[in-house]
Legacy VTK file of the C-alpha trace (Angstrom):
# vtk DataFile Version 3.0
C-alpha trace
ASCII
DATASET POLYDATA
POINTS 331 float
-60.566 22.805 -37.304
-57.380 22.206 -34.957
-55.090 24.991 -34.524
-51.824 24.738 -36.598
-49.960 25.729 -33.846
-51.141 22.932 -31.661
-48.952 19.932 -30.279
-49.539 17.331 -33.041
-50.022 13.506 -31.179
-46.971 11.570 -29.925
-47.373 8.076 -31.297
-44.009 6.856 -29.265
-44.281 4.880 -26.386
-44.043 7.822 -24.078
-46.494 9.130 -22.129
-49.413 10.074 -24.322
-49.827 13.439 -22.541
-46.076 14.219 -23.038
-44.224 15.613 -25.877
-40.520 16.291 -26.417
-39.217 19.177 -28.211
-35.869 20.158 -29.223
-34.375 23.607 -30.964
-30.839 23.459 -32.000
-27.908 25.450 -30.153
-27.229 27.856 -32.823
-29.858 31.140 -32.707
-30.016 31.315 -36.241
-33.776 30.270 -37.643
-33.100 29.117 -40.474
-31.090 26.402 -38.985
-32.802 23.073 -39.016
-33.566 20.729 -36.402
-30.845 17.370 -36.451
-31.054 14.306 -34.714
-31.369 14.456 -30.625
-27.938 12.915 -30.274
-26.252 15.745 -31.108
-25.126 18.731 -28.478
-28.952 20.433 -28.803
-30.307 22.463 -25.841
-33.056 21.561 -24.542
-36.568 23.500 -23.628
-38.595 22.649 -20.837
-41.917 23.464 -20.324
-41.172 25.743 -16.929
-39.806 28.426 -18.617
-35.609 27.570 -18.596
-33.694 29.087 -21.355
-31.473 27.936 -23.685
-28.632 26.500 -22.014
-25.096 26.196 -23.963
-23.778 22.830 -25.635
-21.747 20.953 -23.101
-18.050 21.055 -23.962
-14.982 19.013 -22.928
-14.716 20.171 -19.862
-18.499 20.232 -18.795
-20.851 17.587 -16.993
-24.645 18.331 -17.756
-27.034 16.757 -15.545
-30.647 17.507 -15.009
-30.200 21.420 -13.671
-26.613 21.758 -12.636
-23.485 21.935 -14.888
-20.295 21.716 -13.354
-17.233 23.312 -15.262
-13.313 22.103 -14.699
-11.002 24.839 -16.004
-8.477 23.039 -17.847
-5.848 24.208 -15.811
-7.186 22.209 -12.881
-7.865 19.533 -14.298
-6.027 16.228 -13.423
-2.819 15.513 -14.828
-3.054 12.299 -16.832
-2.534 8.929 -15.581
0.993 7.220 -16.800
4.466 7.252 -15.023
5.606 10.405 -13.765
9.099 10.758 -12.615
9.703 13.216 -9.939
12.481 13.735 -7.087
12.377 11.562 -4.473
8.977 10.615 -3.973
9.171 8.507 -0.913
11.486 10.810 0.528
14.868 9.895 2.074
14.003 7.199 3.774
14.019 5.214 0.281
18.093 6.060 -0.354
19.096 3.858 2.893
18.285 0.442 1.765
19.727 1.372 -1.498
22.913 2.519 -0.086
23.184 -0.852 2.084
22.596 -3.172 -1.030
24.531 -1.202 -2.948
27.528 -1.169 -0.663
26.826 -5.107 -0.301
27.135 -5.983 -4.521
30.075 -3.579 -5.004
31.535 -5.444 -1.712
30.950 -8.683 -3.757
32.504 -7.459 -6.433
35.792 -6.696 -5.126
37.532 -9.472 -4.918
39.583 -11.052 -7.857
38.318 -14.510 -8.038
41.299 -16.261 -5.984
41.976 -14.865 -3.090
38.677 -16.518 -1.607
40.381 -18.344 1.109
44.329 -18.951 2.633
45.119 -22.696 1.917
48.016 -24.382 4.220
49.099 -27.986 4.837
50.531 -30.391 2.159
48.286 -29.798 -0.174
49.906 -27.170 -1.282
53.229 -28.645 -2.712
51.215 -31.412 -4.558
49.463 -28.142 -6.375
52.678 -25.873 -7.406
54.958 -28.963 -7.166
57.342 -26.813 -5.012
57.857 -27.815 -1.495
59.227 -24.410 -0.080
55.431 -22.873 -0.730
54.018 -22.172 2.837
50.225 -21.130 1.416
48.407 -20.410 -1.368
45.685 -17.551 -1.746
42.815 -20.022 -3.555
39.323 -19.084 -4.972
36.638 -21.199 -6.378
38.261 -21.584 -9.854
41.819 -20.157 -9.523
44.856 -19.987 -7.256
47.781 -17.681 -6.643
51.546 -18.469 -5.715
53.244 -16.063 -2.860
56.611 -14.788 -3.778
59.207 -14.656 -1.200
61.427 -11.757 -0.474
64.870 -11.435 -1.824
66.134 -10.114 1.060
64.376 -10.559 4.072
63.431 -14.126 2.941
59.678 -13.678 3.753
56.670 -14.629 1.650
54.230 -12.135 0.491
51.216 -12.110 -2.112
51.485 -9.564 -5.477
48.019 -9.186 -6.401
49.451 -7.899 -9.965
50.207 -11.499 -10.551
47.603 -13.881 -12.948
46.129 -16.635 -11.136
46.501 -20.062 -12.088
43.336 -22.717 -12.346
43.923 -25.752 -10.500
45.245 -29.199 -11.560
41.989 -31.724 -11.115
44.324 -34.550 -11.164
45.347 -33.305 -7.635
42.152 -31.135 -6.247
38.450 -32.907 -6.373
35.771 -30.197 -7.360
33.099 -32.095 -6.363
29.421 -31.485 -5.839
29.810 -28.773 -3.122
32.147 -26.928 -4.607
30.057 -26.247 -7.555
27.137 -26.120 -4.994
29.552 -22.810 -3.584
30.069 -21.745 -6.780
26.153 -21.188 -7.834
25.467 -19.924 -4.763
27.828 -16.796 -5.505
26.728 -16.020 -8.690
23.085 -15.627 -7.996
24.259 -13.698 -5.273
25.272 -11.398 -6.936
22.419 -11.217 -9.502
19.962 -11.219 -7.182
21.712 -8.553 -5.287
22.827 -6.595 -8.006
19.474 -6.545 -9.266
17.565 -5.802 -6.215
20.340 -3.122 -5.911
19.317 -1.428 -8.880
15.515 -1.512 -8.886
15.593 0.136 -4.991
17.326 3.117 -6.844
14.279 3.733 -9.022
12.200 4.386 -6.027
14.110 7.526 -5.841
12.568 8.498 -8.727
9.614 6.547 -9.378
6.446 5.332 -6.822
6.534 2.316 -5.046
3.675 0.387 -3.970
3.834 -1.730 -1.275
3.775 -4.437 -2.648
6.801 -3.457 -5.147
8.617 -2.000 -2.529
8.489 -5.280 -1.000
9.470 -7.384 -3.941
12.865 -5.313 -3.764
12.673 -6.560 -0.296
12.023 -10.568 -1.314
15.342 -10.102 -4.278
17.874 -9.019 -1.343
16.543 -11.727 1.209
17.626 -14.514 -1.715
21.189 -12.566 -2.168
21.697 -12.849 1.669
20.563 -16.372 2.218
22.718 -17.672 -1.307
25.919 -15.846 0.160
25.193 -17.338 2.746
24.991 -20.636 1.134
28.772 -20.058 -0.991
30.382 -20.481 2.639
29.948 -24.169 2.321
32.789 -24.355 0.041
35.016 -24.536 3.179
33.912 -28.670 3.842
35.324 -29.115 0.272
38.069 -31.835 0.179
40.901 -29.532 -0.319
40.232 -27.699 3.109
40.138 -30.821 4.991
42.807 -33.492 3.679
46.132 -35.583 4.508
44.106 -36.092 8.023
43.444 -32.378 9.170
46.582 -31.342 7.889
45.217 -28.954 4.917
43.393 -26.289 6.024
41.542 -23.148 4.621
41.591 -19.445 6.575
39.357 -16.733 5.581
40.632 -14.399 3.464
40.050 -11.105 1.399
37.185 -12.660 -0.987
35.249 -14.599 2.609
35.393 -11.655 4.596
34.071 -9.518 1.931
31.209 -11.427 1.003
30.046 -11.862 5.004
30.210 -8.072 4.782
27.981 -8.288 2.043
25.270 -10.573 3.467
25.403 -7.901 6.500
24.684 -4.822 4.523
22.160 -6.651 2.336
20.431 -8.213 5.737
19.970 -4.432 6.784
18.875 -3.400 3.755
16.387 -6.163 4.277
15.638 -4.554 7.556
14.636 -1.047 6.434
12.627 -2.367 3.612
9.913 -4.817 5.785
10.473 -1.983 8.862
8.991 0.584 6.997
7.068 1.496 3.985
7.716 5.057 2.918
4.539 6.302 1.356
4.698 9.082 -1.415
4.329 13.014 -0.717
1.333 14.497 -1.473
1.574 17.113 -4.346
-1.704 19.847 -3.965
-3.692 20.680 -6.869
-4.755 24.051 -7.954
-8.024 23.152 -7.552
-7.247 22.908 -3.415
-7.298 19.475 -3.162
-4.439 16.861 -3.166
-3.400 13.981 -4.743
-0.702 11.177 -5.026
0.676 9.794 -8.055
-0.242 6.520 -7.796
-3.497 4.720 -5.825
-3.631 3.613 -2.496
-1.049 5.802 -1.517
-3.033 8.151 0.174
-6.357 8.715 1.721
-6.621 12.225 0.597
-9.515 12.346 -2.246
-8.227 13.168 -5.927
-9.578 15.811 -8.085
-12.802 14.500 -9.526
-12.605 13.805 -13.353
-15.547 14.454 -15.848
-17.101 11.197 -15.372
-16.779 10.815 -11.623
-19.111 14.883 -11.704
-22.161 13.074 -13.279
-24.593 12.725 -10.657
-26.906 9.831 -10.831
-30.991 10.614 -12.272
-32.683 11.199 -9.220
-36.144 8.509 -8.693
-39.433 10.410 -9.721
-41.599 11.275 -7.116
-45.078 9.912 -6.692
-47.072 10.913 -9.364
-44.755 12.249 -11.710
-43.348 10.379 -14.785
-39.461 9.495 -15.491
-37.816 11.261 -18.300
-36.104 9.158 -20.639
-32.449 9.411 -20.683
-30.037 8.790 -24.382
-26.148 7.908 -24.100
-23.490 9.872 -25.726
-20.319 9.149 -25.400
-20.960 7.267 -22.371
-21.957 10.314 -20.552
-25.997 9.889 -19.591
-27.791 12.829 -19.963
-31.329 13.354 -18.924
-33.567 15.195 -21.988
-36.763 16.242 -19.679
-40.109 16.589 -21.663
-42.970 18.933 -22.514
-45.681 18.183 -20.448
LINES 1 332
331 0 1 2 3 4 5 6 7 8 9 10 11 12 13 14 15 16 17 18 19 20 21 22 23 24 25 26 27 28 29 30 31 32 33 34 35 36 37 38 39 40 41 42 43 44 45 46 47 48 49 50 51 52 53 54 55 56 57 58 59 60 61 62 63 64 65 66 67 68 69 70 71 72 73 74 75 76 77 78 79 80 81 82 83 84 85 86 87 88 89 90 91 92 93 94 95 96 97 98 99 100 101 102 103 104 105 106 107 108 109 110 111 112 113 114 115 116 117 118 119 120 121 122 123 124 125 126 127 128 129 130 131 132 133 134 135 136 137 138 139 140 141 142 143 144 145 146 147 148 149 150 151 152 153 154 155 156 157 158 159 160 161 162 163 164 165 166 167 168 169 170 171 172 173 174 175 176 177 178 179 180 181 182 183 184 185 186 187 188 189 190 191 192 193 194 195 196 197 198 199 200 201 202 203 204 205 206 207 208 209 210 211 212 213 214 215 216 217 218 219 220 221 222 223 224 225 226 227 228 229 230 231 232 233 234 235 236 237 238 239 240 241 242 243 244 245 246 247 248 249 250 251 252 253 254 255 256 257 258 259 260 261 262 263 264 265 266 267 268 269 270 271 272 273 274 275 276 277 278 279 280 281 282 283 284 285 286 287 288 289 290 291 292 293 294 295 296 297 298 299 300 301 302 303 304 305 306 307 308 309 310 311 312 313 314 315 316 317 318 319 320 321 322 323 324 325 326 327 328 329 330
């Protein structure tokens, strides 16, 4: 008769010479076997003890185990704010398109240009007015001196909107005036996002997109100067003309600073610092950033089966979890 302690037959489709056997984890005998699936050890035929249940932090392959202690392993992926990140070099275009939208935004909406000629007495019906200080939707009188008898602006004064019976806003005046305003909210917005790369990682390409919002500010302030061949600037034969003033010579001051802001951001790319691990590598906080390798998560450890040799049969392999994990067998 067959010894009871001999290999009964596989009938699976393995190898009919083969057979698997499994012992749970737990030393206790009277524990009973449970499905494959779960975290058994396994017993080989050459001997190899009982190796421990793979936690969290462990890969098991076929004869290594790698272990991560937790405090090395990576931080997880997300946004991470940290203290300038692409060092200073990421403050100076900020600065410059910063100082260009406040420059924008200093001036009081008519004291755009100096308006002279005989124009002016058909707008304030006064004939003694040498100028006006005009903007794209309002103008201010000058007051003249008791004393001295000379003209001079009070900027404390309200502005007065024009008379279109006498001045024609026509199609490049409002032209002028949509230029300005997405001026400024191209530049105001291009402004802002540049100050979250003082906080935040760039890419290149973001960092360039910053780049792409303050080339549109420059080239639409640029655009708002052709309110000066508006009607008003150029009638009764020459005589009316129009002088830069205050609000003109602070927006040309604002198409420089955002032009060099321009500059430093297609110049250079800053790339982020490198923060070392504890583990001794390095890493950056966002991809493509650095060429420096990462620390390795628990997926990236599992080595791939290794091809059988001549002669020799290929374990099978079962999934958990998405982590393969060879189960040799008895031969």
């Amino acid at each position: 008769p067959p010894c009871p302690l001999s290999p009964q037959p596989n009938h699976s489709t393995h190898h009919p010479h083969t057979e698997k056997m499994t012992v749970p984890s737990s030393s206790s005998p009277d524990t009973p076997p449970t499905d494959t699936n779960d975290d058994h050890a396994i017993i080989e035929s050459s001997g190899m003890e009982n190796e421990a249940p793979p936690n969290n932090n462990e890969a098991v392959t076929s004869g290594e185990t790698f272990t991560m202690p937790p405090s090395e392993a990576p931080p997880p992926s997300g946004i991470r704010c940290r203290c300038f990140p692409h060092g200073i070099y990421a403050v100076l275009p900020a600065i410059f398109a910063t100082f260009a939208w406040l420059s924008s935004l200093s001036q009081d909406g008519c004291d755009y240009a100096r308006l002279t000629g005989p124009i002016v007495a058909d707008i304030t019906n006064n004939p003694d007015i040498p100028f006006l200080d005009v903007g794209f939707n309002q103008y201010r009188e000058p007051l003249q001196h008791p004393t001295e008898g000379t003209w001079y602006v009070d900027y404390r004064l309200n502005c007065d909107p024009y008379n279109t019976d006498v001045v024609n806003i026509g199609g490049v005046w409002s032209f002028s005036k949509v230029m300005a305003f997405l001026s400024l909210v191209f530049g105001g917005g291009g402004s802002l996002f540049l100050w979250f790369s003082t906080c935040f990682i760039f890419t290149k390409g973001t960092w360039r997109w910053a780049g792409c919002e303050l080339i549109a500010a420059t080239v639409c302030q640029s655009l708002s100067f052709v309110w000066f061949k508006v009607d008003m600037c150029h009638g009764n034969d020459g005589q009316d003309k129009c002088e830069l003033n205050y609000g003109s010579k602070a927006n040309i001051l604002a198409s420089i600073f955002w032009l060099a802001s321009v500059v430093c951001i297609f110049g250079k790319y800053p790339k982020a610092k490198i923060i070392a691990t504890e583990a001794g590598g390095a890493r950056s906080d966002t991809e493509g950033t650095s060429d420096i390798a990462a620390v390795p998560t628990e997926l990236e450890m599992v080595e791939q089966p290794e091809l059988p040799l001549e002669g020799q049969v290929q374990p099978p392999t079962s999934s958990t979890s998405g982590t393969a994990v060879n189960t040799p067998e008895i031969i």
